[in-house]
C-alpha positions in Angstrom: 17.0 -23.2 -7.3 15.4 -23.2 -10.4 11.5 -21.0 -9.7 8.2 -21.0 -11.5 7.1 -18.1 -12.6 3.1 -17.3 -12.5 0.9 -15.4 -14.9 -1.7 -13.2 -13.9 -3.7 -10.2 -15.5 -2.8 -8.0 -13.0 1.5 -8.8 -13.6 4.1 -6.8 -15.1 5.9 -7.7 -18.2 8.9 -5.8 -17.6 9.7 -5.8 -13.9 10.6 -9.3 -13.1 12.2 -10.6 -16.5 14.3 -7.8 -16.3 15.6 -8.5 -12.8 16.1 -12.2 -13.9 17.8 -11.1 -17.7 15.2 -12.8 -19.4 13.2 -12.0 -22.6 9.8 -11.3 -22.4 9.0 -11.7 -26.5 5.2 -12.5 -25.9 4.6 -9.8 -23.5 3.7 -12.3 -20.4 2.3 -10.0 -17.3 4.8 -12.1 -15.2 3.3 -11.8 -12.3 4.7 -14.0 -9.3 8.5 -15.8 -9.1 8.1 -18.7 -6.2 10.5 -19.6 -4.2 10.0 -22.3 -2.1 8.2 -25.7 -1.6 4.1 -25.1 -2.1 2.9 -28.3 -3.8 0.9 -25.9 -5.9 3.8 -24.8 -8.2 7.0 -25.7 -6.2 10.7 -24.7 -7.0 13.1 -27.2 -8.2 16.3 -27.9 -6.4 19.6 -28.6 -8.8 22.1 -30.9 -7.0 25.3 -31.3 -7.4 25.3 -34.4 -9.8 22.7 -31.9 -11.8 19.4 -34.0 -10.8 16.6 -31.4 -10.3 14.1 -32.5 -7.5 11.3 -30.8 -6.5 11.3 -29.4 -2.9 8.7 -30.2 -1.4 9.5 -33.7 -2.6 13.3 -33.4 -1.0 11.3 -31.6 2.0 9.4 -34.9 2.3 12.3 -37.5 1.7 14.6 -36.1 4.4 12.8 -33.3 6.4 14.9 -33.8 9.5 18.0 -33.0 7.1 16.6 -30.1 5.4 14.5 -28.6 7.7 16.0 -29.5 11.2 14.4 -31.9 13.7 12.6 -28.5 15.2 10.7 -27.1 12.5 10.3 -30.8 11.0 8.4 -31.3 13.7 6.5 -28.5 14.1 5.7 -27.6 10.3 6.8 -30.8 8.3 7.4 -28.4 5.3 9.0 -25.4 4.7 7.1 -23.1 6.5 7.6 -20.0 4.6 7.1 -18.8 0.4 9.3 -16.2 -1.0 8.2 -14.2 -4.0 9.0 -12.1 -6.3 5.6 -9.8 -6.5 5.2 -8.0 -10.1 1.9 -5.7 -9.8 1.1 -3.4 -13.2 -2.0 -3.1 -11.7 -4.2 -3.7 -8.8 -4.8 -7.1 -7.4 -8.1 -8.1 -5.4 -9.1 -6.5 -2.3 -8.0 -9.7 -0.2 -7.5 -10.7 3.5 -6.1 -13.9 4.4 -7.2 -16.5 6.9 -6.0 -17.2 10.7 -4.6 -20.3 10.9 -8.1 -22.2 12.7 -10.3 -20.6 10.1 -7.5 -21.8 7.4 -7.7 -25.8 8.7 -11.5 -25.5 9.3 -12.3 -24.1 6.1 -9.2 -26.8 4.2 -11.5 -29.3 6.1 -14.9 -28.1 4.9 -14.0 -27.9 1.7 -12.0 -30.9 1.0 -15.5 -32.5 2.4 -17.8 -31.0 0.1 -15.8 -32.8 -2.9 -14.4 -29.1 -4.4 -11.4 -29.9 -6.3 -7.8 -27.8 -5.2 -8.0 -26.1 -8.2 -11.7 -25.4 -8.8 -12.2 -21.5 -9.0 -14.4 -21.1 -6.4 -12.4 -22.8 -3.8 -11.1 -20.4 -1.1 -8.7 -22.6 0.7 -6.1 -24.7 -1.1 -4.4 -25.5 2.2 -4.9 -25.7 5.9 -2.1 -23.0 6.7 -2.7 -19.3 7.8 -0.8 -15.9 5.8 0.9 -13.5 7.5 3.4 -11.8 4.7 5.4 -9.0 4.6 6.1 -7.3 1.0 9.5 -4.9 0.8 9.6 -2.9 -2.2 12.1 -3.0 -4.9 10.8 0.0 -7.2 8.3 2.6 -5.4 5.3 0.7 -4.2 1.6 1.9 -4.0 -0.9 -0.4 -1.5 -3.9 -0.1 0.7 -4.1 -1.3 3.6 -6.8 -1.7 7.3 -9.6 0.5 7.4 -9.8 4.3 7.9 -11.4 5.4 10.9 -15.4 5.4 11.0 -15.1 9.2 11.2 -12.8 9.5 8.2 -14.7 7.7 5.9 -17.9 9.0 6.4 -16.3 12.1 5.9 -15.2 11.0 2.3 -18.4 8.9 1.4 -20.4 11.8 2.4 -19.7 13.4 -1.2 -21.2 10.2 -2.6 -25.0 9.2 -3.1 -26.0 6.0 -0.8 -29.0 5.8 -1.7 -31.0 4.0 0.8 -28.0 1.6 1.4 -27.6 1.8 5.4 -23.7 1.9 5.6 -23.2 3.1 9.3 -25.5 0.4 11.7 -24.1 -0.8 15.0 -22.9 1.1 18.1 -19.2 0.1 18.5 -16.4 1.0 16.0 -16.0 -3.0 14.8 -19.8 -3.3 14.3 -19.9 0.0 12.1 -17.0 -1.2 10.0 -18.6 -4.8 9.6 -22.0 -3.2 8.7 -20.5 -0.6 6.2 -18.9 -3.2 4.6 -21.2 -6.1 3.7 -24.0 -3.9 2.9 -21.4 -1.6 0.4 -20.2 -5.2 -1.0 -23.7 -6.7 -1.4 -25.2 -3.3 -2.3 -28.1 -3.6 -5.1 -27.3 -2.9 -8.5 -29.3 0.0 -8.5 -27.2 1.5 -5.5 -24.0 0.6 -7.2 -25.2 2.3 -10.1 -25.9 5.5 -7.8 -22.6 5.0 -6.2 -20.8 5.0 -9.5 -22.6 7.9 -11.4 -21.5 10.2 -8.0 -18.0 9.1 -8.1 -17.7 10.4 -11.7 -19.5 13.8 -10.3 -16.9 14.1 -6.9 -13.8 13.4 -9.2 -14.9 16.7 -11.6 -15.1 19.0 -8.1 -12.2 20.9 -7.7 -13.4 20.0 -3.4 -14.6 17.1 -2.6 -13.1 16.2 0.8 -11.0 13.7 -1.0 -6.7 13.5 -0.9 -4.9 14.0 -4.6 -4.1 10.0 -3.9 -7.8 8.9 -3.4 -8.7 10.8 -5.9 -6.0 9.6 -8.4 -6.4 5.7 -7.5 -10.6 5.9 -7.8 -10.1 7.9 -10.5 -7.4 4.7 -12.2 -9.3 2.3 -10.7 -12.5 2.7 -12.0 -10.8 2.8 -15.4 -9.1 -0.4 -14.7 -12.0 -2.3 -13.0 -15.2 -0.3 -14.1 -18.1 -1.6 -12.5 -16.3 -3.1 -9.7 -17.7 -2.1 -6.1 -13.9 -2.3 -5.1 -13.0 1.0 -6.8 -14.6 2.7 -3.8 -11.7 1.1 -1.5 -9.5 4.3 -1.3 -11.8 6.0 0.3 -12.2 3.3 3.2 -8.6 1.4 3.4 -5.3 3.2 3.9 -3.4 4.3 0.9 0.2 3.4 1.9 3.4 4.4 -0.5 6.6 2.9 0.2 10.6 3.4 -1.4 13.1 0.6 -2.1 14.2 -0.7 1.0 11.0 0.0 2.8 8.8 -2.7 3.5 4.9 -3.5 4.8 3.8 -6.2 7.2 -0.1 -7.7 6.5 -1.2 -9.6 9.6 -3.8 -12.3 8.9 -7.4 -11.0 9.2 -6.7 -7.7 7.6 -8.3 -6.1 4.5 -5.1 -5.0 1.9 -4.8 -4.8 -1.7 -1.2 -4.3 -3.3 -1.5 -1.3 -6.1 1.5 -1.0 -8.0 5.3 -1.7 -7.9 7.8 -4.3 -7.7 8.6 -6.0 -4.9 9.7 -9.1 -2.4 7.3 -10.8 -0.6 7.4 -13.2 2.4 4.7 -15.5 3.8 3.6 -18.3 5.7 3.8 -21.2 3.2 0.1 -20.8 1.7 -1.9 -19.8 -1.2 -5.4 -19.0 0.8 -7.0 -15.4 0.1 -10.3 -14.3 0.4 -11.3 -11.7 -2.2 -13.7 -8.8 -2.0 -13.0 -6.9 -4.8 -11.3 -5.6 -8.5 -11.2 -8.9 -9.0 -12.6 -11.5 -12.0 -11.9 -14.1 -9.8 -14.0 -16.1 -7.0 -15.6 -13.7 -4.6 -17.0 -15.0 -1.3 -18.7 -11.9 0.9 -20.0 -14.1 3.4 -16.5 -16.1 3.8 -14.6 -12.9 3.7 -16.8 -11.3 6.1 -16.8 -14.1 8.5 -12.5 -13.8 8.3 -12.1 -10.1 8.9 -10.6 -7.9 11.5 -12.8 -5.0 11.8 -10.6 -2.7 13.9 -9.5 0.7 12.6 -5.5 0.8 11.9 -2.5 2.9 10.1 -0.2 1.1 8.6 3.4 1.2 9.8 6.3 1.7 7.0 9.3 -1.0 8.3 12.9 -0.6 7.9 15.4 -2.7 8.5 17.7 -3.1 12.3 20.8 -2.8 12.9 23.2 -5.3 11.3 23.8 -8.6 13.6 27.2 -9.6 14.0 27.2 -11.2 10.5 26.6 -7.8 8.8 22.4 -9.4 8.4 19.6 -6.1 8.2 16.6 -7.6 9.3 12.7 -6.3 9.5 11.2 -6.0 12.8 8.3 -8.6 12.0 7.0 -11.0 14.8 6.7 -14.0 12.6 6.9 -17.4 13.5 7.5 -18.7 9.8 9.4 -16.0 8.6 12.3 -13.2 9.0 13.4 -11.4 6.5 17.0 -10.1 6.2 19.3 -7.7 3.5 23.1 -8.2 3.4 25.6 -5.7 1.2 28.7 -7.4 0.5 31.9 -5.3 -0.8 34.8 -7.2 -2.3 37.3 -3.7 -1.5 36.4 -2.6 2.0 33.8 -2.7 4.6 33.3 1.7 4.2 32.5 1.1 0.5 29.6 2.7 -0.1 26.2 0.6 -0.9 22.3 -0.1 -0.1 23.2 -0.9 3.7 25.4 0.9 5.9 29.1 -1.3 6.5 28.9 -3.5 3.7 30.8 -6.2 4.9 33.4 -8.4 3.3 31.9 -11.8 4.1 29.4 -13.0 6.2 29.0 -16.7 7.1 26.0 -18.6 7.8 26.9 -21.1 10.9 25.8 -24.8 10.6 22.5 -25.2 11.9 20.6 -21.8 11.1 19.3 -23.2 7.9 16.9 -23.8 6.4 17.0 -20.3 4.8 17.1 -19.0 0.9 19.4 -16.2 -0.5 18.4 -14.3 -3.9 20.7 -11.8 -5.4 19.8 -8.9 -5.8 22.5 -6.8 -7.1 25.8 -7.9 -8.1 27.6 -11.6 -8.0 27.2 -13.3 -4.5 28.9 -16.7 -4.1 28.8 -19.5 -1.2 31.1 -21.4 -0.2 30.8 -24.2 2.3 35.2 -24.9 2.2 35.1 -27.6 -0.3 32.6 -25.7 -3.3 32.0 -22.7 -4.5 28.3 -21.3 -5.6 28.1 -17.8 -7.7 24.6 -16.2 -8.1 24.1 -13.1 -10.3 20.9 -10.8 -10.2 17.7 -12.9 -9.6 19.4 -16.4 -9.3 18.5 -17.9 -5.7 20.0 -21.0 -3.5 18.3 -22.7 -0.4 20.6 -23.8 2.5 19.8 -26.6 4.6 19.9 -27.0 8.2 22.2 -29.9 7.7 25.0 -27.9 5.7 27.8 -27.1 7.2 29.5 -23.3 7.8 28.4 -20.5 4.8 30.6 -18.2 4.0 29.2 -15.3 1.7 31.2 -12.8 -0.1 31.1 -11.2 -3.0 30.2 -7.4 -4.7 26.9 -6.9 -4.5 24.0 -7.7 -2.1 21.2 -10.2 -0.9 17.9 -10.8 0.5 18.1 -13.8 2.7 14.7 -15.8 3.9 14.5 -17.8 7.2 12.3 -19.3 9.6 11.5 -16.8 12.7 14.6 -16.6 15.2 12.7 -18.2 17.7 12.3 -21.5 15.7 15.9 -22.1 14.4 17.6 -25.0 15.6 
């Protein structure tokens, strides 16, 4: 597979061309790797006579082939993105759309004449976005709202003002109240807001934790001005280790803060921002999107090896599972990222479609006739229609597939 890589202001210019080998002369924050088959920027397939295609186009020439008649059916794509996710610094406060507010808002759009690309467009497809994002380096992200009681507590070092952040009666109504009338707040209250943050951060006590205290503190350097820097102190600050991993539903309020990691999706490129953004913001479409239940975030780690030596996350994903496989060349007690490495694992005809990416090491296929090697950061995509898969090799490998209830 040969990726696109994507450039935004909030990417890293170390993390990913490092993975991949690559030089980085102009200091590009490379941002996003894609792998997949999004018309929006799709991977390219190499074949064997060295024609590239692009995937979504081989998707769409012979989808029973690549995809199975099952998920053909059902999805007529490739139902899942993988990424490479490259974060320096905060992205947008974001939340992503169910799948009926995704095709009635694609619909809407595409009928008031906005172009797919147009910067205020909020849906460039009709699909929903669950993901799940495993870290590769220590990883820093927020995620669901705090408790009502929790952050009144914190905002109660702040001055409001006259903003009325706490109307309603049940928990959902509090949490929808306190936050359109903090993201639609005057400039005047913001103003307030932002001159008090500045006094709670030089208090040795504020009712704050050292990590809301360090990311409004970094934030409001980063994103002065921006309403959004007040997000700690609402949304869960969640740290995660290499290995770990976090699961987003659809509907709920996250922003990733820092760290390198993989990410896994429903096959779209809709998100509704609020916040520590430049881009399009849409309150009132965001608003109308959200979840607004109280929740902690749960820190995943992979099962138990299957019988082919596959970790995979606990996710209930119809798109998407997620797996990790450590392959030894000497012995099946060699020591690596997963317990039992294992010698070879094989991929049986019929489980596809699915992509691998090296991670560490050399992994190679082989389907009995040829041979495939992939270092660090080189990825393939296996097809329902290939035959047996045998994988072997020193090293290990991340491994992409629809949900195990959709195979076949």
């Amino acid at each position: 597979m040969v990726n696109p890589i994507r450039d935004y202001p909030w990417g890293d210019e170390s993390y990913i061309p490092d993975f991949l080998g690559i030089a980085n002369p102009d200091a590009r924050p490379f941002a996003e790797l894609w792998m997949g088959a999004h018309p929006l920027d799709s991977s390219r397939l190499k074949m064997e006579d060295g024609v590239e295609l692009e995937f979504f186009e081989a998707v769409a020439r012979e989808p029973s082939q690549m995809l199975g008649p099952g998920i053909a059916a059902r999805y007529s794509s490739l139902p899942f993105l993988f990424k490479m996710l490259a974060a320096r610094k905060s992205l947008s406060i974001q939340a992503h759309p169910s799948k009926k507010e995704a095709e009635a808002g694609f619909l809407r759009e595409n009928k008031a004449g906005i172009p797919i690309g147009a910067t205020r467009r909020n849906y460039r497809d009709d699909n929903h976005k669950p993901e799940i994002i495993m870290a590769i380096t220590p990883f820093s992200a927020m995620i669901g709202f705090q408790k009502i009681a929790e952050i009144r507590r914190s905002f109660s070092a702040l001055k409001i003002g006259d903003l009325n952040l706490w109307e309603g009666e049940s928990e959902k109504d509090v949490l929808r109240s306190f936050l359109e009338n903090l993201l639609s707040a005057p400039d005047d209250a913001k103003s307030s807001l932002f001159a008090s943050i500045a006094d709670a951060l030089a208090k040795t006590e504020c009712g704050w934790s050292s990590l809301q205290k360090y990311w409004i503190s970094r934030l409001s350097e980063e994103f002065p001005g921006d309403i959004g820097v007040l997000a700690p102190l609402f949304l869960n600050i969640v740290e995660i280790q290499p290995g770990e991993a976090l699961f987003q539903p659809v509907q709920t309020l996250h922003a990733y803060l820092e760290g390198f990691g993989l990410e896994l999706m429903a096959n779209s490129d809709n998100v509704l921002r609020g916040g520590l953004t430049s881009k399009h913001i849409d309150v009132v479409e965001l608003m109308r999107t959200l979840d607004f239940s109280s929740s902690k975030p749960r820190v995943l780690k992979t099962r138990k090896a299957d019988l082919h030596g596959i970790c995979r996350f606990p996710v209930q994903a119809a798109e998407f599972s997620l797996g990790l496989l450590e392959l030894s060349e000497e012995s099946e007690d060699s020591p690596g990222v997963l317990e039992n490495p294992r010698h070879e694992a094989r991929i049986s005809s019929g489980k596809g479609p699915l992509i691998l990416l090296a991670m560490r090491g050399e992994i190679v296929l082989g389907d009995g006739a040829n041979e495939l090697r992939l270092s660090r950061g080189s990825s393939a995509f296996v097809p329902w229609a290939a035959g047996e898969v045998s994988i072997r090799g020193e090293g290990s490998c991340a491994i992409a597939e629809v949900g195990s209830d959709y195979l076949g």
